[in-house]
N, C-alpha and C positions, 0 to 999 in steps of 0.2 A: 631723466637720462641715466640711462648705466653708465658706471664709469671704467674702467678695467686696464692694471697695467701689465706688461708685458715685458719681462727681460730674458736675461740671459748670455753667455759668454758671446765673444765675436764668431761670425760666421757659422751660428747655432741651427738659423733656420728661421729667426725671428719674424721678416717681413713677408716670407713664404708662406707662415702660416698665417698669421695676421690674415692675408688677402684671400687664400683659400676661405677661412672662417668667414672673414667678410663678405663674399661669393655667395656662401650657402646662406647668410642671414638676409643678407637684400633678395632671394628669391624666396623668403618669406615678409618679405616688404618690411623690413628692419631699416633706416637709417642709419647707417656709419660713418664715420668720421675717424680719422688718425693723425693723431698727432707724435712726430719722430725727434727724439732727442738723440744727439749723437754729441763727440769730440769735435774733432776738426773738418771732415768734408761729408755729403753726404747724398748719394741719387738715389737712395729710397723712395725720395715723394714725388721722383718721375714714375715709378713704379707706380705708385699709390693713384695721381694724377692719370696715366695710360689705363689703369682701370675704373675710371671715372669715382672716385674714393676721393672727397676733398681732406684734404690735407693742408697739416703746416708742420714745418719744420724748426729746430731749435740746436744751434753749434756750442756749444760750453765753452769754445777756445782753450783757455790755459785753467780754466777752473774743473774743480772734479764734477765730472757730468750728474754725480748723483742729488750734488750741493744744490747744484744748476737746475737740477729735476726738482725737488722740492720746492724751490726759490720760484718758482716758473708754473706748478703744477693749479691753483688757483686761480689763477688768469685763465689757464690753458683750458679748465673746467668749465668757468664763465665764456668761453668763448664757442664751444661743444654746446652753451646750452642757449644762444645766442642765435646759433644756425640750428638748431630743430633738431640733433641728432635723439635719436633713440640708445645708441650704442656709440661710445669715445672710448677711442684706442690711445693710449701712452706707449709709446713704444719706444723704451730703453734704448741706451748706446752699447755695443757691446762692451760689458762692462767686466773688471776682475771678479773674483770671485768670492770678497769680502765683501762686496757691495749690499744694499741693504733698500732696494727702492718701493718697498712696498707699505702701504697706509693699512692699518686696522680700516674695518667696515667697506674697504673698497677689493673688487675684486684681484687676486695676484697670480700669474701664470707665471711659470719659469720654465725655460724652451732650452732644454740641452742636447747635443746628438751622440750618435751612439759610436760614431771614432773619438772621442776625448779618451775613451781607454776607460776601464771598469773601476781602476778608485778614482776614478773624477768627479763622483758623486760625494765621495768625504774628503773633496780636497773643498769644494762649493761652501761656502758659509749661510748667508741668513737669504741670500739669495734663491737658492734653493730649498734650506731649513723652515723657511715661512712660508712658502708658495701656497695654495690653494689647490692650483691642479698644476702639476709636473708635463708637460708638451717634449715626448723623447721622438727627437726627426732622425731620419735618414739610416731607419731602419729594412730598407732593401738591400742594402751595401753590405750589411754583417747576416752572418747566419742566426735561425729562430734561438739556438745554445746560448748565441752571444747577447741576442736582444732579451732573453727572461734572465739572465746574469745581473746583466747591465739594471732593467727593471726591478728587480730584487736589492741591488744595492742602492739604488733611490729610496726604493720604501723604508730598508734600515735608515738611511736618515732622515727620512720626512713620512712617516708612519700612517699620517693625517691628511695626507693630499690624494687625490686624484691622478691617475697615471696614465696618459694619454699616450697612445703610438697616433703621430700622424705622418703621412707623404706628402711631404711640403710640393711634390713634383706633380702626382693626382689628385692633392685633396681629401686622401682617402682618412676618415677620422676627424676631419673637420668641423662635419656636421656634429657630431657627437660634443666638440667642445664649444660648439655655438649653445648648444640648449644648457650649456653648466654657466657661462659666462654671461648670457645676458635671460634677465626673468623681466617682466612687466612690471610685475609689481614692485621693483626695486626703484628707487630714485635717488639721484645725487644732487642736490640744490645748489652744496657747497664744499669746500674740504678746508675749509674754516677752521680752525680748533682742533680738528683732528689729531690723531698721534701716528709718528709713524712703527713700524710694529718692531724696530730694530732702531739703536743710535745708529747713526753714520761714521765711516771711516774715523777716528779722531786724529785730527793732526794739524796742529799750528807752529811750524818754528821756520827756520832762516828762508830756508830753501823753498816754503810756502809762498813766501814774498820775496821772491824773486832773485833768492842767494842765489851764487852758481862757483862759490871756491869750495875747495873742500878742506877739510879738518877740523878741528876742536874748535880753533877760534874762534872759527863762524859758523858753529851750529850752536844757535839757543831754540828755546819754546819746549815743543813737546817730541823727544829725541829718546828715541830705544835703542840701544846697543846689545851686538850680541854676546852673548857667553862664551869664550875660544877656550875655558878652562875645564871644561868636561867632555 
């Protein structure tokens, strides 16, 4: 089984493409599977479900969804290779843009659009900085000036990736990131031991577990303030 995951900021375009991509690999009799990690609510895997794509879903509640990704992503594997899939979609919550959900040796897409505005690509961290292939949506909406700006300041910070334009609305580009994301000859057994290709967010102190006063006295652990003296 491929394994391949999938992020990016909220409302990027993420499950549009996914299903497009998935379209065009089942009409080459690819088996897919997606699994959706989100925060608090989610009707992506009626999506998923209405286009016959078995699916399962995953709510992180109060914990950081990327924790939650990790903590989860093992099982989630074993269960993709369970059901026979050829092709397992992870598919991120929209997440900030410090975020960091991607594993050495496993595929990494990161799906951003083209209104986030042109430094939105050096505001993105390891999220986009680690990707594999770059997925830029909703490139009908800006003009071709605005969409090679925008593509150009992705490659300044991810030099190394792949730089997809898709129409999450036609499909159009889809196929092209179907033949980069899944090969045959790739296999994923386990994600056992693996490393992921970025630490995670760091953060342990009050407010992690469950503070909710504010001020000195109740903030311990791992606490960064800012500098007002320059």
């Amino acid at each position: 089984m491929n394994l391949v995951t999938v992020s990016g900021p909220p409302s990027s375009g993420k499950t549009a493409v996914i299903l497009k991509t998935a379209d065009a690999l089942r009409k080459k009799g690819v088996k897919v599977g997606v699994v959706k990690f989100d925060c608090l609510t989610t009707d992506d895997d009626l999506l998923y479900e209405k286009a016959g794509i078995p699916v399962r879903k995953g709510l992180s509640g109060a914990l950081c969804p990327d924790h939650y990704f990790v903590s989860n992503i093992e099982e989630v594997t074993q269960w993709g290779l369970a059901q026979g899939f050829d092709l397992l979609f992870s598919e991120s919550a929209g997440l900030c843009n410090r975020c960091s959900p991607y594993i050495k040796e496993i595929g990494a897409v990161c799906v951003i659009d083209n209104l986030s505005g042109i430094n939105t690509p050096k505001k993105i961290g390891p999220m986009l900085k680690s990707a594999d292939v770059v997925v830029i949506t909703k490139g009908d909406i800006v003009s071709q000036a605005e969409r090679e700006v925008f593509a150009s300041r992705v490659n300044s910070v991810n030099p190394k990736a792949t730089i997809l334009h898709i129409n999450g609305l036609t499909g159009q580009g889809a196929f092209e990131l179907g033949t980069l994301i899944y090969r045959e000859e790739d296999h994923v057994d386990t994600v056992k031991g693996k490393q992921l290709r970025f630490p995670m967010p760091s953060a342990l102190c009050s407010y992690c577990l469950g503070e909710t006063r504010i001020g000195d006295e109740y903030q311990l652990g791992n606490v960064r303030k800012i500098n007002l003296n320059t």
